[in-house]
Structure formats: C-alpha cells, structure tokens
C-alpha positions in Angstrom: -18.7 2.3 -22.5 -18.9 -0.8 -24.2 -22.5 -0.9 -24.8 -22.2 2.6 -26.3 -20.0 1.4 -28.7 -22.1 -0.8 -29.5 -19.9 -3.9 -28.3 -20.8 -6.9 -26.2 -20.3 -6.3 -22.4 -17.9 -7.6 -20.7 -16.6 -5.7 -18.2 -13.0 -6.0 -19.5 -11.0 -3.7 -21.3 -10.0 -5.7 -24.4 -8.3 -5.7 -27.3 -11.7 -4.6 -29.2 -12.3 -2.1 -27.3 -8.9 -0.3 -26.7 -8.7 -0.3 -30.5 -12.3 1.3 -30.7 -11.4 4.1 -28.5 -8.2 4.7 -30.8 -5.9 3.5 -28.7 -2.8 1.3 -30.1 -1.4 -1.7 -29.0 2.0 -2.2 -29.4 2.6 -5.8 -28.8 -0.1 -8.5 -28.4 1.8 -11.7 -25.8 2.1 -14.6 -28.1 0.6 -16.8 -24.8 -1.6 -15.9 -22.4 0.1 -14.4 -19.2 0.1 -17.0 -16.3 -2.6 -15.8 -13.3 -1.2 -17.2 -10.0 -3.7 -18.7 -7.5 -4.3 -15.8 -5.3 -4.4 -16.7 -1.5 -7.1 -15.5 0.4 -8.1 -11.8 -0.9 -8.9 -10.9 2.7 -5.2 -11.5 3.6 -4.3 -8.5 1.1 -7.2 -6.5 0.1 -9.1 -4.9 2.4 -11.2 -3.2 0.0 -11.6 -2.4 -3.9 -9.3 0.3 -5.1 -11.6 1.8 -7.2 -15.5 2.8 -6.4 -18.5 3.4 -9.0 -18.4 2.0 -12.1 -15.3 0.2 -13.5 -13.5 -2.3 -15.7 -10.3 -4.1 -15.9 -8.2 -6.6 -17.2 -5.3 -9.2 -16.6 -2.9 -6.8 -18.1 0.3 -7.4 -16.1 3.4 -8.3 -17.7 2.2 -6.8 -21.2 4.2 -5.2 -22.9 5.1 -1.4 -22.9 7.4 1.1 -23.9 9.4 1.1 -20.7 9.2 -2.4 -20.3 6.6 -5.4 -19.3 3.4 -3.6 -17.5 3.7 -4.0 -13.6 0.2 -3.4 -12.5 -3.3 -3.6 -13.4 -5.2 -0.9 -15.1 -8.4 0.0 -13.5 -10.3 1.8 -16.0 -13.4 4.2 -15.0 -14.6 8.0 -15.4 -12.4 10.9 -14.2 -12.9 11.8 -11.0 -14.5 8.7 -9.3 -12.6 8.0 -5.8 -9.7 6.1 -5.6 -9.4 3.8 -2.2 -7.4 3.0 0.2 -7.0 -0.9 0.1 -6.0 -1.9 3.4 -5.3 0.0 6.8 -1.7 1.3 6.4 0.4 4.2 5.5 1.2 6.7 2.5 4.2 8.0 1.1 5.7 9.1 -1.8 2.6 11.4 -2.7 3.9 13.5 -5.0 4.2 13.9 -8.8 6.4 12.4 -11.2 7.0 11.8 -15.0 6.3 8.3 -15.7 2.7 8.2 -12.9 1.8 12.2 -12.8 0.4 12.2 -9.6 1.2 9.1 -7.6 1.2 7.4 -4.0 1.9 4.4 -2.0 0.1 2.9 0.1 2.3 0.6 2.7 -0.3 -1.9 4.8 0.7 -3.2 8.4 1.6 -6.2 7.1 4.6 -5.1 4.8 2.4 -5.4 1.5 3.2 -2.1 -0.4 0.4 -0.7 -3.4 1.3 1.9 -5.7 -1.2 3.8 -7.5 -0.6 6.2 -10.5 -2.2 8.8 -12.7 -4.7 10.1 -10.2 -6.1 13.5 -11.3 -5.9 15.0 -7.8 -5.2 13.7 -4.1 -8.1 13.7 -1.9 -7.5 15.8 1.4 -6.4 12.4 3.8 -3.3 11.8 1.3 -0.7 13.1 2.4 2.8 12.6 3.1 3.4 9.8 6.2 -0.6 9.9 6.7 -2.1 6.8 8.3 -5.8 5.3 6.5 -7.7 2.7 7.0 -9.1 0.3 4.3 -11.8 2.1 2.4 -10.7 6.0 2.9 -10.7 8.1 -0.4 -7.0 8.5 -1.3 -7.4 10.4 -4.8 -9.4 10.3 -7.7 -9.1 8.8 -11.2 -7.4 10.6 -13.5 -4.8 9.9 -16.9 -2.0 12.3 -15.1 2.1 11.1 -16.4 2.6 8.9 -19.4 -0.8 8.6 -19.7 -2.5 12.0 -20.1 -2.9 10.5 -24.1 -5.3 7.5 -22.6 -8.8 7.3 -21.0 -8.4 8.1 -17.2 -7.2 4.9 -15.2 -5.6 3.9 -12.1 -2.6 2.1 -12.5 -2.6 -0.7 -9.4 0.6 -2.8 -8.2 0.7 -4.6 -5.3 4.4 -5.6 -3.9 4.5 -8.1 -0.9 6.8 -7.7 1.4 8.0 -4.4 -0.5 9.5 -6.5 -2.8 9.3 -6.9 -6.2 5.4 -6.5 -8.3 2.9 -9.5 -8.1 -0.2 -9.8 -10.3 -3.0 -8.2 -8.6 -5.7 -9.1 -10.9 -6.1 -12.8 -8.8 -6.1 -10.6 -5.7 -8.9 -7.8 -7.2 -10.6 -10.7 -8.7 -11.0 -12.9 -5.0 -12.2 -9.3 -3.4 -14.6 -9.4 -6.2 -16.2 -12.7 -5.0 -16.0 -12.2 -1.4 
C-alpha cells in the first residue's frame, strides 16, 4: 500500500499514511508511548494473529473517541485469515456495537486476546470451541466502529484476564523468533 502511494516503505501504519488514505487523527500523544520489555514471545504468542501480508504499529494507549486505544491495529486486505495465537478457548463470538463481529480467545495459561472487526468467523469459531495456536479463527474485516476504516484486526492481549497490556513488544518478539 505504501509503495502505491508512492510513500517510503515501512511496514507501519503512520501518521503519513493514515492521512493519505483520508483518514483523520484526532489527537497526536505529545510523547511517545512507553513499549515495555516484552518477556519471552513464546511465553504468550504462539503464533502471529494475522497471516499474508500486513502492517502495524505501536498504537496502544492513543487516543480515541471512547477513550485511550487498548490494542494494536493489524492492518491487511479483507478477508486474509485471522489466527488463533495460542492453544486455548473461545467465547464471546458474537457481534456487537463497538467491535462488529468479535471473539476471545482465552489460552491455557490464563492470558485472554480479544480480536475485533472481523468480517466473518471461520467455521472452528464458535461458542466454548477449543483451538490450537495457528487455526483460522475469522477473517479481516472493518465490522463495528470501524466499517468507516480500511479492514483491520483490532488485537489486545490481557494477562491473567486482567486488565490490556501492549502487545506490540509481544507481536514484535514473535516477529524475531
């Protein structure tokens, strides 16, 4: 995308380019959002969320209109398959206003992912359904808040099932495993 708009590529979904594609940022952080050291990415991810082509950004904790972001966004072309991280077990696959269609993946070790805007579910994601790192769990998409935006996935990892970490350390360490 980026060398079709004639920009240098990155691989990142900058400022450039979201305003390229006609997209509006609301609020640009004053300092640069604070990347934790990410243990070891094999502790957490099992495998990438997204497969194909993609790019992405350290965009948690920017600002949006219901608040700081709480996730990555993963962007790539509608319809590429959307992953499974790690072995575990989904719930919540349904729809809803904010994600459109939307699921959580809960791994064996407590570590719960949420992914949103998928444009459909693939066939395994259902309801209580067990998967294993690497199974296709739905497909990119701009479903929810974000039918008005390229398709992306929006990522969030929650350890323990606690509150949202950064993932982008985490997708970054799978990266150079």
């Amino acid at each position: 995308l980026q060398r079709k708009l004639r920009l240098p590529v990155t691989g990142i979904a900058d400022a450039t380019l979201l305003s390229k594609l006609g997209l509006k940022i609301r609020a640009v952080a004053s300092a640069p959002v604070a990347t934790p050291a990410a243990p070891a990415a094999a502790q957490y991810l099992k495998a990438f969320p997204v497969t194909g082509t993609y790019s992405f950004a350290n965009d948690y904790g920017a600002a949006r209109s219901q608040g700081s972001h709480q996730g990555n966004d993963i962007m790539s072309p509608r319809g590429t398959p959307v992953v499974a991280v790690a072995d575990g077990t989904l719930s919540k696959v349904g729809v809803n206003r904010l994600g459109g269609n939307r699921l959580w993946l809960t791994d064996d070790r407590g570590t719960a992912y949420y992914y949103e805007h998928l444009s459909a579910f693939s066939l395994a994601a259902t309801e209580g359904a067990r998967v294993q790192a690497g199974d296709v769990i739905g497909f990119m998409g701009n479903t929810g808040n974000a039918i008005s935006t390229p398709p992306h996935l929006h990522f969030e990892m929650h350890p323990g099932n606690g509150d949202s970490v950064n993932p982008y350390p985490y997708l970054m360490a799978w990266l150079r495993n």
